[in-house]
Legacy VTK file of the C-alpha trace (Angstrom):
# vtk DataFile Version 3.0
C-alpha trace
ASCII
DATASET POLYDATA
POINTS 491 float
-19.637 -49.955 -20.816
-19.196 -46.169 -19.838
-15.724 -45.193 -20.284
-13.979 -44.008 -16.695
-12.124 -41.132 -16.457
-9.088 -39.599 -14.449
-6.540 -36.177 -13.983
-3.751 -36.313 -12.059
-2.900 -33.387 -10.124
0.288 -32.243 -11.041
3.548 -31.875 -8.071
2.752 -27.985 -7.677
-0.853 -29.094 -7.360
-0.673 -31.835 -4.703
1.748 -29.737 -2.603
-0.669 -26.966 -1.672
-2.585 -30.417 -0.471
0.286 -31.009 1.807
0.500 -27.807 2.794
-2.928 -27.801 3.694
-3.321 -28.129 7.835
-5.896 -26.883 10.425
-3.559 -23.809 10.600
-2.951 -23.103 6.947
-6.099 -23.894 4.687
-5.203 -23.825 1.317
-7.956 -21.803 -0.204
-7.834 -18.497 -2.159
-10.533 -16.381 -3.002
-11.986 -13.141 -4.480
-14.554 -10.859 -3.204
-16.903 -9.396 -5.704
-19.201 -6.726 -5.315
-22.057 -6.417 -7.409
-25.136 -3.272 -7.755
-28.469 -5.667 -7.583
-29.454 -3.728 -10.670
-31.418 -6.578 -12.736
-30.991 -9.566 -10.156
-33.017 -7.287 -7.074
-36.358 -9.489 -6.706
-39.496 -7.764 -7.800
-40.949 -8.447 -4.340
-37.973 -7.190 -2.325
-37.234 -10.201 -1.269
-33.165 -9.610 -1.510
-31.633 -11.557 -4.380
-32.799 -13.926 -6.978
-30.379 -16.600 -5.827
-32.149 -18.812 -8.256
-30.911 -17.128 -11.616
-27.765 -17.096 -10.042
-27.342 -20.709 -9.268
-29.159 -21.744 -12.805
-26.620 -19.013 -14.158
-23.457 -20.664 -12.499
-24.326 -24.198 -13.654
-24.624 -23.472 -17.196
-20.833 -22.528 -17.102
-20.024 -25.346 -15.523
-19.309 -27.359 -18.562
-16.155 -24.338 -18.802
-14.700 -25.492 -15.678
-14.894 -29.291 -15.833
-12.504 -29.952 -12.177
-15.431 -27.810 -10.411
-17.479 -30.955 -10.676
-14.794 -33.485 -9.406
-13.141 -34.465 -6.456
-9.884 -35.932 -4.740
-9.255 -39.837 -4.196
-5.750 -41.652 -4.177
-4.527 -44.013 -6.278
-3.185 -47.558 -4.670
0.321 -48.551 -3.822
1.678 -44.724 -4.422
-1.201 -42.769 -2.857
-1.324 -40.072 -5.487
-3.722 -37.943 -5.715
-6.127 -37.492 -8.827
-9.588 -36.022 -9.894
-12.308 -38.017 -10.610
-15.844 -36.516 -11.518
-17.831 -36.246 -8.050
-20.977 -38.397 -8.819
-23.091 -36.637 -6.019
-22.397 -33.101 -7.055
-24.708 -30.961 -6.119
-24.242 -27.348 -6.818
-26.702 -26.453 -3.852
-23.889 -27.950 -1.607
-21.146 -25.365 -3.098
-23.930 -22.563 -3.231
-24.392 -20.787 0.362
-25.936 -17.880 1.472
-25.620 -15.273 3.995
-27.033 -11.869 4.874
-25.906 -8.327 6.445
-27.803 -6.559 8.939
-29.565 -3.634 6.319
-27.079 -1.826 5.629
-24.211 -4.011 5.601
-21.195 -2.290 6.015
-17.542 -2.660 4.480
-16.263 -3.600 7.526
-19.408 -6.257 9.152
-18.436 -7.543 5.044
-14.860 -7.873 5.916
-15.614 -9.512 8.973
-17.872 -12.328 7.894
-15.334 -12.533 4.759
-12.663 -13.592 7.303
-14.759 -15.819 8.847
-15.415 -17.899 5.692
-11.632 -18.001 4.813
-10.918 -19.606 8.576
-13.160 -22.402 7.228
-11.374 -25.482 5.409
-13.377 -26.790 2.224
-14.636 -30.350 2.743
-12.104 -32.718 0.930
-14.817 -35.271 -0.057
-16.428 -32.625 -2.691
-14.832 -30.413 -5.456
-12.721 -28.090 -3.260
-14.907 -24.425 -3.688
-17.822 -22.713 -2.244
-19.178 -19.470 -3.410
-21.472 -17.179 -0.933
-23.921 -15.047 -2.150
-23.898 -12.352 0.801
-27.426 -10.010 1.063
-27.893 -6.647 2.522
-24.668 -4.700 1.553
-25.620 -0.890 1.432
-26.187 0.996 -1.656
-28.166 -1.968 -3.029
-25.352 -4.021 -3.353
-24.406 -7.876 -2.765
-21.542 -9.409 -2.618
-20.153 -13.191 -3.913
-17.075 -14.872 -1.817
-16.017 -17.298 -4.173
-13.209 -19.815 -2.462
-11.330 -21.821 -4.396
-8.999 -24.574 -3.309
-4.833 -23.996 -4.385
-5.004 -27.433 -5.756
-7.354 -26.097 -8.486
-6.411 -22.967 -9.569
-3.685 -20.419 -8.935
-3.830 -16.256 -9.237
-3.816 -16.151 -13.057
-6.225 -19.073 -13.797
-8.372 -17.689 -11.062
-8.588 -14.548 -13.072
-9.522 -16.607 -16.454
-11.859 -17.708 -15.118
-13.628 -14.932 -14.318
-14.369 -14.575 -17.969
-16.428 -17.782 -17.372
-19.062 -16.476 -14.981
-18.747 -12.586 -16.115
-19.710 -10.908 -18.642
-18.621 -8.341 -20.695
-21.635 -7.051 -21.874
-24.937 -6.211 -19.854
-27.181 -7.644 -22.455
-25.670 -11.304 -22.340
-28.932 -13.580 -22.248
-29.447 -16.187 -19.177
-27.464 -19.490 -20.535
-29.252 -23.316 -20.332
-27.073 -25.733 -18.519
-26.553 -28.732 -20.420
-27.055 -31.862 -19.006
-23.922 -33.886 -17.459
-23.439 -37.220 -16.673
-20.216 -38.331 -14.398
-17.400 -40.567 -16.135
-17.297 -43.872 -13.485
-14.878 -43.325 -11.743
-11.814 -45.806 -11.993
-10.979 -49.364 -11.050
-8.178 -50.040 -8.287
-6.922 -52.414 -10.991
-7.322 -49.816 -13.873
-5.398 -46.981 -11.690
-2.700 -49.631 -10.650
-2.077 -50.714 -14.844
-1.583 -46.846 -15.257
0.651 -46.501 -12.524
2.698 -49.382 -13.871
2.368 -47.903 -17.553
3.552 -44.672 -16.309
6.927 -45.693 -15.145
7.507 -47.816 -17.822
7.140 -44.858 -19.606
9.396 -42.700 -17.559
11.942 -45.342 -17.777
11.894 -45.593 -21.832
11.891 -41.456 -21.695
15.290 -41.740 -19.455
16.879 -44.200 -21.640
15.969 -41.558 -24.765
17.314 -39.094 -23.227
20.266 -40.503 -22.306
20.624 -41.814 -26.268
20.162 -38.078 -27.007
23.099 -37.317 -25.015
25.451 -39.405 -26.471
24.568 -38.641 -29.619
25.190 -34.800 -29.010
27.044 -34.317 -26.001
28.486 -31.274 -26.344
24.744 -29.910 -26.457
23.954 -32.312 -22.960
26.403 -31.187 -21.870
25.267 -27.495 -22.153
22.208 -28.111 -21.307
23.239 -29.760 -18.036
25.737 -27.192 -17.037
22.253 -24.682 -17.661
19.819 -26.840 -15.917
21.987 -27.306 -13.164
22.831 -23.519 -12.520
19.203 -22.647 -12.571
18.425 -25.478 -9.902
21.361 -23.858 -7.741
20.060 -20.874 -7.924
16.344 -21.720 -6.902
18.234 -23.723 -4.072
19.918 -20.792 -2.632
17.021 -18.719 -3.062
15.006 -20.484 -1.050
16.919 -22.202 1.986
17.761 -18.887 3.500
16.106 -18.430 7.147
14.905 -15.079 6.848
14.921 -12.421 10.395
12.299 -12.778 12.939
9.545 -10.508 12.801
6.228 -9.525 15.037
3.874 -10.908 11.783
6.143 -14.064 11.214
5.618 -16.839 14.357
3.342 -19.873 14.522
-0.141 -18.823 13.176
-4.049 -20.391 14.089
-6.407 -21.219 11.713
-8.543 -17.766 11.906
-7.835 -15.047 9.252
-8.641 -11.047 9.379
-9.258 -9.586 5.995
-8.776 -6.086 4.354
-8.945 -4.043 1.058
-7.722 -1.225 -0.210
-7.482 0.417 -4.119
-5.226 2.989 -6.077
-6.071 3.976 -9.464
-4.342 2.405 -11.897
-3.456 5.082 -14.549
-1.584 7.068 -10.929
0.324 4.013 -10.257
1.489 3.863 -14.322
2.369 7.717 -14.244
4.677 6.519 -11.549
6.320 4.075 -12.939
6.417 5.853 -15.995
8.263 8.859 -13.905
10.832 6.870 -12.598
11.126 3.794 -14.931
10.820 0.001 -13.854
7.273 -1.736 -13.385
3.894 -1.516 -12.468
4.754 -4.645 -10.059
7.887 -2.516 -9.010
5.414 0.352 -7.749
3.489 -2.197 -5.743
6.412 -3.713 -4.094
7.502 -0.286 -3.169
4.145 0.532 -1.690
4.250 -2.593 0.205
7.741 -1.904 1.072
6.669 1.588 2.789
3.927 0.319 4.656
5.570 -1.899 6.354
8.130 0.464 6.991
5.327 2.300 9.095
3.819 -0.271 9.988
6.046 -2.586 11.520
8.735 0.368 12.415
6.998 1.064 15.938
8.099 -2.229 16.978
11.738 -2.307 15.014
14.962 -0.457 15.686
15.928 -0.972 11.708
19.488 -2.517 10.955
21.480 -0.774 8.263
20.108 -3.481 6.517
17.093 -5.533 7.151
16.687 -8.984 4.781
12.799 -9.143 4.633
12.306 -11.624 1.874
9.117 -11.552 -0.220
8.170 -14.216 -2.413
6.957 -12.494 -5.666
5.025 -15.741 -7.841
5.926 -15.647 -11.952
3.243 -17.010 -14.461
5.108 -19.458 -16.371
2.662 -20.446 -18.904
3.273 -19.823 -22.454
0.981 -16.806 -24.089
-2.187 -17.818 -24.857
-2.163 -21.047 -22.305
-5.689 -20.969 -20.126
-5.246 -24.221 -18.391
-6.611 -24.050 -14.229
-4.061 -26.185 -13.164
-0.678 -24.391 -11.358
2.074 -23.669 -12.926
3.651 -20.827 -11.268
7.670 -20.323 -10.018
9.277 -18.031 -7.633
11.322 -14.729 -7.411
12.994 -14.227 -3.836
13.411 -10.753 -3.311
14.838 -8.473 -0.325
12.650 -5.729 0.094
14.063 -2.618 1.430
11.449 -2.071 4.301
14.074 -0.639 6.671
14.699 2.625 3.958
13.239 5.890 5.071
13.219 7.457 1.891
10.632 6.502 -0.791
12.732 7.037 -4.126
15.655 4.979 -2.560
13.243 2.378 -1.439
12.263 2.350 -5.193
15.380 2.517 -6.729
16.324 -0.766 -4.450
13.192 -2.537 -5.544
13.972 -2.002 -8.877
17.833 -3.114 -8.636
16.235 -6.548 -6.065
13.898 -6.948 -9.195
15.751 -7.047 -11.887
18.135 -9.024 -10.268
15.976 -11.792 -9.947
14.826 -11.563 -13.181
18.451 -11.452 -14.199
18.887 -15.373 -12.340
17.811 -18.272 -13.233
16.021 -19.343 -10.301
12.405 -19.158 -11.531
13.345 -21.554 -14.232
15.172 -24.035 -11.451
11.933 -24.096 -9.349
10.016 -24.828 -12.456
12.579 -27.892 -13.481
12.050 -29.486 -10.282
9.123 -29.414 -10.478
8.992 -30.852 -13.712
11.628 -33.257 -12.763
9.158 -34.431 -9.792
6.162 -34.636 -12.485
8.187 -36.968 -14.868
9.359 -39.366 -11.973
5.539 -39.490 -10.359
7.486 -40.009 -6.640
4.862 -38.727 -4.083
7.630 -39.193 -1.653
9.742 -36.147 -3.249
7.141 -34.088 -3.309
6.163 -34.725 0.904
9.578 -33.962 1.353
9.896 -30.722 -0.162
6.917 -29.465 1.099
8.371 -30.725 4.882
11.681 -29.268 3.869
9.958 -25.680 2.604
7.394 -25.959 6.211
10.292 -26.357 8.315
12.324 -23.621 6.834
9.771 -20.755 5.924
12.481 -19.136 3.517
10.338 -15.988 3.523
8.276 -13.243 5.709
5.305 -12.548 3.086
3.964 -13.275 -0.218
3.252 -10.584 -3.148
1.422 -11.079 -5.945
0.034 -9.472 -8.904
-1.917 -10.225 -11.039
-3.473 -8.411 -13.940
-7.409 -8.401 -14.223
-10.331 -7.751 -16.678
-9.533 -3.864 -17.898
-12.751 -3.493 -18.651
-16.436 -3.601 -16.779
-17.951 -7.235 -16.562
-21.243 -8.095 -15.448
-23.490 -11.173 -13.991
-26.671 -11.273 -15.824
-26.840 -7.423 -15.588
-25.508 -6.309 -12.875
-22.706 -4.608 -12.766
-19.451 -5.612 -10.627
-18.092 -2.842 -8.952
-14.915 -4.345 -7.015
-12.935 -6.999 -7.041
-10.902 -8.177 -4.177
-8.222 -11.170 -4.535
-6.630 -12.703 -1.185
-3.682 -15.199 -0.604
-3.749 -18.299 1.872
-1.158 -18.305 4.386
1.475 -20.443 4.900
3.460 -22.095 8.525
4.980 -18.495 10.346
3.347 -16.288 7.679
1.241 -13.783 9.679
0.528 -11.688 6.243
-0.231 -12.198 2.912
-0.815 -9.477 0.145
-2.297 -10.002 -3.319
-2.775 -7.028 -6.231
-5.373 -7.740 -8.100
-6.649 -4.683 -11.175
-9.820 -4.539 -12.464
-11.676 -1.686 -14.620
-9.085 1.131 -14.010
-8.267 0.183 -10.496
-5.308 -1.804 -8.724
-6.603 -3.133 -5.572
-4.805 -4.526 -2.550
-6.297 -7.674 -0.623
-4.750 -7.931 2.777
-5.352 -11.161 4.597
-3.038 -12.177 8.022
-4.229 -14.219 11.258
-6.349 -13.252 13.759
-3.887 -12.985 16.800
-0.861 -11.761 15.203
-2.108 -8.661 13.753
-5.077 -7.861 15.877
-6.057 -5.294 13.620
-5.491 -4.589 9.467
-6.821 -0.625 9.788
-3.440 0.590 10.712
-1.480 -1.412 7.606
-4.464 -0.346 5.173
-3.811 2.970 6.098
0.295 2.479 5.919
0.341 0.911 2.585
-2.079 3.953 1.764
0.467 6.598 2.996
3.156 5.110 1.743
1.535 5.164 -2.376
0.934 9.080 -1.563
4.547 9.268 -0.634
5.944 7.489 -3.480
3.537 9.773 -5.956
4.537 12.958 -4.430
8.218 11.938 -4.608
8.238 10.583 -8.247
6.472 14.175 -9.062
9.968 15.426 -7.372
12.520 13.280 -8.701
11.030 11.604 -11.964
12.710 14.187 -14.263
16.188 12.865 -12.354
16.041 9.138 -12.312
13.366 8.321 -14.373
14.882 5.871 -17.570
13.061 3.307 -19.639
12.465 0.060 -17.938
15.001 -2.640 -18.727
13.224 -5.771 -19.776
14.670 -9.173 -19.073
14.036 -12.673 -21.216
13.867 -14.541 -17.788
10.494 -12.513 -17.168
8.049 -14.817 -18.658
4.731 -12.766 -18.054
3.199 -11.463 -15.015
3.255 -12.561 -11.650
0.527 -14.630 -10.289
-1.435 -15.764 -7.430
LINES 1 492
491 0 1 2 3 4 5 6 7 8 9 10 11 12 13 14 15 16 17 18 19 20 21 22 23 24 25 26 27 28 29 30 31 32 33 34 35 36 37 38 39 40 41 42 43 44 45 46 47 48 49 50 51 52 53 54 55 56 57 58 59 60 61 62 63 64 65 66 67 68 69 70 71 72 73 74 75 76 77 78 79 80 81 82 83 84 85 86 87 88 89 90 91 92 93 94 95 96 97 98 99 100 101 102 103 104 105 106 107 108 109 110 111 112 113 114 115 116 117 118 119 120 121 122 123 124 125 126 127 128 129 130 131 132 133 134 135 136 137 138 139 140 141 142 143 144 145 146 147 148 149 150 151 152 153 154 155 156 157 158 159 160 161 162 163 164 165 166 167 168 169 170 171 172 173 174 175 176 177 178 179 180 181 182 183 184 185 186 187 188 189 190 191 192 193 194 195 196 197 198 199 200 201 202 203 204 205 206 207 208 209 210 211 212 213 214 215 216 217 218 219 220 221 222 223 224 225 226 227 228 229 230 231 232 233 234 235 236 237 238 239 240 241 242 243 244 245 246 247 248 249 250 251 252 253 254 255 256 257 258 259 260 261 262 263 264 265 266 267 268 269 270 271 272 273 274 275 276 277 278 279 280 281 282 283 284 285 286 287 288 289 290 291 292 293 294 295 296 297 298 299 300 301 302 303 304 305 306 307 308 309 310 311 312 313 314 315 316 317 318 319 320 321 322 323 324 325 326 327 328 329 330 331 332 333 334 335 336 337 338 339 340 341 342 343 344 345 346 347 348 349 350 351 352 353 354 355 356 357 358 359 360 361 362 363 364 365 366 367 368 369 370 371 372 373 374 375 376 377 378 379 380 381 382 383 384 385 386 387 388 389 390 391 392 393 394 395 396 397 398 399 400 401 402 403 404 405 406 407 408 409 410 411 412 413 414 415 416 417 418 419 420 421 422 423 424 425 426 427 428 429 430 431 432 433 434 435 436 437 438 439 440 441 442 443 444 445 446 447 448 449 450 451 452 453 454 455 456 457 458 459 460 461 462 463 464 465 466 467 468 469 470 471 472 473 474 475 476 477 478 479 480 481 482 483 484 485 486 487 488 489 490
């Protein structure tokens, strides 16, 4: 008898399920533009789709939950992967075409219109379009990706999967597959039963543990229960009104923009702190124009950005989530671009300084270990209903050097964010060969148009170099690095 096979989705993973309404799908996604080069058809017929696709399935065996899909197990209703026995990767495959030439902005558009679209939840949760007719001889591949999958830095793994680094890399067989059955109502409802047995017995251990060392518990609890304060107060703040942050629909504008990534080092490098801490500041002064035609600023304005933190240990490469959370205020209201730094760098370090990232991460663990659906649904509610935060940042760090899909080269990458209840914005840093670029994605009615924030966040880099050329020698000092920084931040 074939042997069935199951993954449960971890707490973070299920909750970007829950998350998930006709407003706010859950997907994120990159953009990447290719030169046809070697995969132009002989008889200029666009594309050859076909090497693609065969190309994609034969590193499908890499990425084994792009082959399954969601069901629920009985009496708790938890969700878990099973392999999808109808998969078919002409289903995931689509394809779509530019009037010749295809401009950046008729690619932005239809990019935006794919990204309103939720993925169907009874197959694996991605699509990838393979969009013709780009000028220059280009194409481009919008690959979408539900949250429940992957997050920012397992997104950029996997890159490595379908890339290349080398131009040479010969066309790859796919090997044949064969779905595990999926499981028994009876075999899922032994396992849940197993499971908090198990829990139970891991309680009682720990609680043996304790006695046997208490002072040690003891530490350990006074620790643990600091860092969960902290992520508590972090996050159940209600943050100012803005003109981006109201009830959003379920249709998304997109836009891109890129800095070169050795000018945004010499910055940082000039005044000290981050390569994250130069992007924050960026964002920082766009919105500052941006948003300023509509704001008499305060003194002081709390705008609170959610800045993601890898937490996996070096080395790890698994798809599945495992992110936490810095809050940070972000000095959008300050006119002058080396204060605006400076107060980025002081909002930074102080969160790295806390304890909260490692509080988010505990509950979560905490929820894992205890397998209650329940607490999850009602953190999720509790986070909906509060929306702590105006926008999410993130950054994550890409392939440094060129990659390539079965010869041709890729000439820009583009990451963006879903969007969350009364989040009108969303901003993801993404760097790639050299280059740090800047996926804007916000909904369709509140920010009727992204050209005037492109060209904000633009000014507002330009401002920051020419100042740190000014007042580098002053204020620049070596970046202070903290333990509670576990890596970089991710999607």
């Amino acid at each position: 008898m074939a042997r069935t096979s199951y993954e449960r989705l971890s707490t973070q993973d299920s909750s970007f399920l829950l998350f998930e309404h006709r407003e706010t799908p859950m997907h994120v996604a990159a953009i990447a533009v290719l030169e046809a080069g070697p995969l132009a058809r002989r008889d200029g017929g666009g594309i050859d789709v076909q090497r693609i696709a065969a190309h994609i399935e034969s590193r499908l065996p890499q990425l084994p939950r792009y082959r399954r899909r969601l069901v629920r197990t009985p009496v708790t209703g938890a969700p878990i992967w099973i392999d999808d026995a109808r998969f078919s990767l002409d289903w995931h495959l689509r394809r779509a075409a530019l009037p010749r030439p295809g401009t950046a902005s008729e690619l932005r558009e239809l990019v935006g219109r794919i990204l309103s679209q939720r993925l169907e939840r009874t197959r694996p949760l991605w699509e990838m379009w393979i969009v013709e007719g780009l000028a220059d001889d280009r194409f481009a591949l919008v690959a979408k990706t539900h949250h429940s999958l992957v997050d920012g830095v397992a997104g950029a793994n996997l890159l490595t999967s379908l890339f290349d680094t080398s131009p040479e890399s010969p066309a790859a067989v796919a090997p044949p597959w064969t779905p595990a059955p999926a499981p028994s109502r009876l075999e899922l409802l032994l396992d849940e039963v197993a499971r908090g047995i198990q829990g139970v017995r891991e309680a009682a251990a720990s609680v043996q543990a304790a006695a046997r060392e208490p002072r040690d518990a003891a530490e350990r609890f006074v620790a643990s229960g600091t860092s969960v304060m902290q992520a508590l107060q972090a996050s159940v703040r209600r943050p100012a009104p803005t003109t981006i942050n109201g009830p959003i629909g379920p249709h998304r504008r997109v836009a891109w923009l890129s800095f070169d990534l050795d000018d945004v080092k010499a910055v940082k490098n000039r005044l000290g702190g981050t390569v994250n801490d130069v992007v924050l500041a960026v964002v920082a002064g766009g919105l500052h124009r941006f948003l300023g035609a509509a704001h008499a600023w305060p003194t002081r304005l709390d705008y609170r950005v959610v800045v993601p933190v890898n937490m996996r240990p070096p080395g790890e490469m698994q798809a599945a989530n495992r992110v936490s959370a810095h809050f940070l205020s972000l000095p959008v209201e300050e006119r002058d671009a080396l204060r605006r730094y400076r107060r980025v760098r002081e909002c930074a370090d102080r969160a790295k300084r806390s304890r909260a990232a490692e509080g988010f991460e505990l509950m979560t663990r905490v929820a894992d270990r205890i397998a209650a659906p329940w607490l999850t649904r009602f953190g999720v509610q509790l986070a909906s209903e509060l929306h702590p935060y105006h926008l999410i940042v993130t950054n994550v760090p890409g392939p440094p050097c060129p990659l390539y899909l079965l010869g041709a080269p890729l000439v820009d990458l583009h990451p963006h964010l879903p969007l969350f209840a009364h989040q009108g914005l969303g901003i993801a840093a993404l760097s790639y060969c050299g280059r740090i670029r800047l996926g804007l994605v916000a909904d369709f009615e509140q920010i009727p148009d992204l050209a005037p924030l492109e060209a904000a966040l633009a000014a507002s880099f330009a401002e920051l170099e020419a100042a740190s050329r000014r007042g580098g020698a002053r204020q620049g000092a070596p970046a202070r690095r903290f333990k509670a920084a576990r890596s970089s931040t991710a999607m």
